[in-house]
N, C-alpha and C positions, 0 to 999 in steps of 0.2 A: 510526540515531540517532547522532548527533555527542559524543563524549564531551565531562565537564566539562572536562577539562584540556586546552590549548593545547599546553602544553610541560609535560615532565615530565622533571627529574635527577635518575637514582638511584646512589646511590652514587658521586658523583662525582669522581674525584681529576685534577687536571691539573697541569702545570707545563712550563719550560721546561728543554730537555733531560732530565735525568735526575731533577734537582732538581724537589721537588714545594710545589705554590704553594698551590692549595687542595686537602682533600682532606675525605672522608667524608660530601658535601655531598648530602641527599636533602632535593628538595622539587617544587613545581607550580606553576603557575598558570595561573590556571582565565579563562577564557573571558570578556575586560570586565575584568578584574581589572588593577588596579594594584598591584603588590608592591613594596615601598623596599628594599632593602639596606642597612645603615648599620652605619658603625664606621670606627674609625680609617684614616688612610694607612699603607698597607699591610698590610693585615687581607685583603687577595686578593680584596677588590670586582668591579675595574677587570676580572681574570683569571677571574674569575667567567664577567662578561661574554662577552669574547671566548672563552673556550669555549664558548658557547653559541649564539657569531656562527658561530665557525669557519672564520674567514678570518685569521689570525694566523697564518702558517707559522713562528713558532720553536714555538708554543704546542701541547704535546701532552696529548691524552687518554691519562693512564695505566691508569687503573680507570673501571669504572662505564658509563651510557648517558647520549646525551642524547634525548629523545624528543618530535619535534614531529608531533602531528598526529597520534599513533598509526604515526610514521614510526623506526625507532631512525637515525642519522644517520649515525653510525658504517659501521653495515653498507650504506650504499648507497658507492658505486660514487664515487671523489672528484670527477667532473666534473659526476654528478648531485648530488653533495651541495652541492656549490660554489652549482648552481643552485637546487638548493631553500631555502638560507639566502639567497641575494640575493633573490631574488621572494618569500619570506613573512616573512621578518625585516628590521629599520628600524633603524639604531640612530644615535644623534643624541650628538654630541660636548660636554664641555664647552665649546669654543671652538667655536660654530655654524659662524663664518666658516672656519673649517680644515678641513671637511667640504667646502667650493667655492673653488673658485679668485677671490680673492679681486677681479681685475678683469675678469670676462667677468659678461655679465649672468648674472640670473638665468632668463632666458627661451630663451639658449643652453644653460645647462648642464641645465636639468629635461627640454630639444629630449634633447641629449645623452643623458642616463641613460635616460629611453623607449623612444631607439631601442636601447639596447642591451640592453634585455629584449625586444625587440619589441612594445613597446605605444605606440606612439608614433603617431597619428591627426592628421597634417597638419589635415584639418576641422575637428576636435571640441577640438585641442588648450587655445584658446584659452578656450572656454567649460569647460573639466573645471578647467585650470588657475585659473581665476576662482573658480570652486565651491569648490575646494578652500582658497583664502586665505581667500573668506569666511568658509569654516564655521569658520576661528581667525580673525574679527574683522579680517581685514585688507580693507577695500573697494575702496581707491584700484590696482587690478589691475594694473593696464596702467602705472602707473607701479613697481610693485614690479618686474613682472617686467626692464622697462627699467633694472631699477637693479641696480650690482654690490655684492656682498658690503661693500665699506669702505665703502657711501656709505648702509648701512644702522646702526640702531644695533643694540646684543645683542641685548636682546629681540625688535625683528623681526627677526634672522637667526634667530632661536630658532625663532621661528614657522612661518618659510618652510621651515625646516628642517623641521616639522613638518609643515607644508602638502605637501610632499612626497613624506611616509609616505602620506598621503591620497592622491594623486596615482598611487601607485602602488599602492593595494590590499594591504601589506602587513598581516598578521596579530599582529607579533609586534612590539612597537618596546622595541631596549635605548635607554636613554639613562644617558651617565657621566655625573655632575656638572652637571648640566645647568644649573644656575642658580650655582654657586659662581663663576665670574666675572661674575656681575651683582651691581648693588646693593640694599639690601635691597627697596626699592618697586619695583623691576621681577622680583628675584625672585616674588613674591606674583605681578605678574602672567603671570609663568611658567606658575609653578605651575597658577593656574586655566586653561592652554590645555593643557596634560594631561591636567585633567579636562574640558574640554570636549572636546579629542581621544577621550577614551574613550567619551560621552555621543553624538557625532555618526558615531563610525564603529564601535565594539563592539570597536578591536585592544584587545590585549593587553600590558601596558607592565611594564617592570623597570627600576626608575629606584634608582641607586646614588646616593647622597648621604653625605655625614659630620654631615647635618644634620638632629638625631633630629625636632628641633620641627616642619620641614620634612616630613619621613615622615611623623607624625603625621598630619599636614594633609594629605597626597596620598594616604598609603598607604590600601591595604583590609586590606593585612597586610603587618607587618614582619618582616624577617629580619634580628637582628642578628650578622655575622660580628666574631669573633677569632681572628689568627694561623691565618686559613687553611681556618678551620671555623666551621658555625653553633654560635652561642653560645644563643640565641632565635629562635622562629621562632612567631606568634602575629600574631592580630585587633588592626590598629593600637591601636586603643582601651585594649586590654585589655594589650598592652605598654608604650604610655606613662601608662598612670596604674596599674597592679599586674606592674612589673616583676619576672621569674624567674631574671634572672641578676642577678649584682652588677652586672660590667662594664654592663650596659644603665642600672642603679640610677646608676653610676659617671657614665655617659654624658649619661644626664637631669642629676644635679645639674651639669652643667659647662653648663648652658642659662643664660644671663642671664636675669634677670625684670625685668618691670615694675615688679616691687614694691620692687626696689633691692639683693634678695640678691645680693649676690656671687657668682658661680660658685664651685664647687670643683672644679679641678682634678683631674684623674689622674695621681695618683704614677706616675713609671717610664714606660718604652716597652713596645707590643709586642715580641716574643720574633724577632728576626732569623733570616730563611732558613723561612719558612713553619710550616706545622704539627708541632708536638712529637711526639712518638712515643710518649709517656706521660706521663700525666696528664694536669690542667689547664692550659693552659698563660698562663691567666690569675692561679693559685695563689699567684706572687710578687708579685702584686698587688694581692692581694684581703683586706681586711680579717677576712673571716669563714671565711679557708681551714682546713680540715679535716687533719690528716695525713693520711688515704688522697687525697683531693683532688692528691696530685706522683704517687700512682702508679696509681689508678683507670681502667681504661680508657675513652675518651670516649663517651660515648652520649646522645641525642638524649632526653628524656624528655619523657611528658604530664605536663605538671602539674595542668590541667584541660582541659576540652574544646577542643581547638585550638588549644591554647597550649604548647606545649616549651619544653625547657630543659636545658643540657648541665648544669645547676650539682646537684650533689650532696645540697646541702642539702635539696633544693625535693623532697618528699615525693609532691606529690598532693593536701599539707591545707591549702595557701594559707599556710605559713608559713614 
């Protein structure tokens, strides 16, 4: 029997060189599941990620595991592990087009990356690659594949980018940013080729965004990081309408409305050079900080059933 979790980090800490980028990071995700990440530029999203690609060579695992599959990743051997992240992990750029080279077709470069996993089926290729576009709404095939990267717009490189993960049977798909350089009506229809992504193949997705109302709308569960660490980590739903940290509370009010509110803003930046060492390190920011709150050590709490929360305040009683 297959467990629920695809991929599992426990205790996570990474960074480059010595210097540590995110750290103290435990979580899952389970099997179909779309997870969002969200929080500011440079809250250790992006690094998240690529430790969990594990194809970044400045990028090191200082603490902790990463665990795919019932696999710890770490301990396999670096040229199986190399192969095990390329054949079951996907992961999809904000700039579609900078994942391909941007004047060979698409029908060389999908030829290309096949044969270098050795799945590459001269016969069949033509018909898998078709399947594949359709199942994200692209029909017209044979001229996709004929066409290069610039002479497509974002959202269908988005797609094909997507169509690709199909293509190759991957289990796991990171995506950064994935729609922040589109505009707002093609993001929308991004976003629902993710969730048709998950609906026609069952991978597994970790979509980083800085855009909570966007997670909202894709995620199954949010995970929101600051400076380095989860801040929240809860059932979409149940984060953007009964937020457990401020920062998150912070993060929602700076959403435009249709209604005409104004955003409010977040006073100050994050905290330079990754995770604080003590305390909160959202503390100087936070309207409702506590004096123990600068010297508390940090911890992951329930507040209720599947919902955490590094914030102090947050009891348990919903208040």
């Amino acid at each position: 029997m297959r467990a629920e979790n695809i991929l599992e980090l426990k205790n996570l800490s990474a960074g480059y060189g010595p210097e540590c980028a995110v750290a103290d990071v435990t979580l899952s995700l389970r099997r179909g599941e779309i997870l969002c990440v969200v929080g500011e530029s440079g809250c250790g999203k992006s690094t998240l990620l690529k430790a969990v690609q594990g194809m970044e060579p400045r990028l090191r695992i200082l603490e902790g595991r990463v665990v795919l599959d019932g696999k710890e990743l770490q301990s396999l051997p670096e040229k199986e592990r190399r192969k095990e992240c390329a054949e079951r992990i996907g992961m999809v750029l904000q700039n579609p087009g900078g994942a391909f080279n941007p004047i060979r077709s698409y029908r060389k470069q999908f030829i290309e990356t096949l044969r270098s996993r050795g799945a590459y089926e001269p016969a069949a290729f033509e018909d898998r690659a078709a399947e594949a576009l359709k199942k994200l709404g692209l029909e017209d095939c044979r001229r996709i594949l004929a066409s290069c990267p610039y002479e497509l717009s974002g959202g269908m490189n988005q797609r094909v980018a997507l169509a690709l993960t199909l293509l190759l049977g991957q289990e796991v798909l990171l995506a950064d940013e994935p729609t922040s350089a589109l505009d707002a009506t093609v993001q929308l229809q991004v976003a629902k080729e993710f969730l048709r992504l998950g609906e026609v193949s069952g991978v597994s997705q970790i979509v980083v965004t800085h855009n909570l109302a966007l997670a909202g709308f894709l995620g199954d569960r949010i995970a929101v990081m600051y400076a380095g660490r989860l801040a929240e980590l809860g059932p979409a739903k149940a984060v953007t309408a009964s937020p457990r940290h401020p920062y998150t509370r912070g993060l929602l009010a700076a959403i435009p409305t249709l209604a005409g509110r104004m955003p409010a803003p977040l006073p100050g930046q994050p905290p330079p050079g990754g995770p604080v060492k003590t305390g909160c390190a959202f503390a100087p920011r936070c309207p409702r900080a506590l004096a123990e709150c600068r010297s508390a050590p940090y911890a992951l709490r329930e507040a209720s059933p599947g919902h955490f929360t590094a914030c102090l305040r947050e009891k348990g009683d919903g208040k």
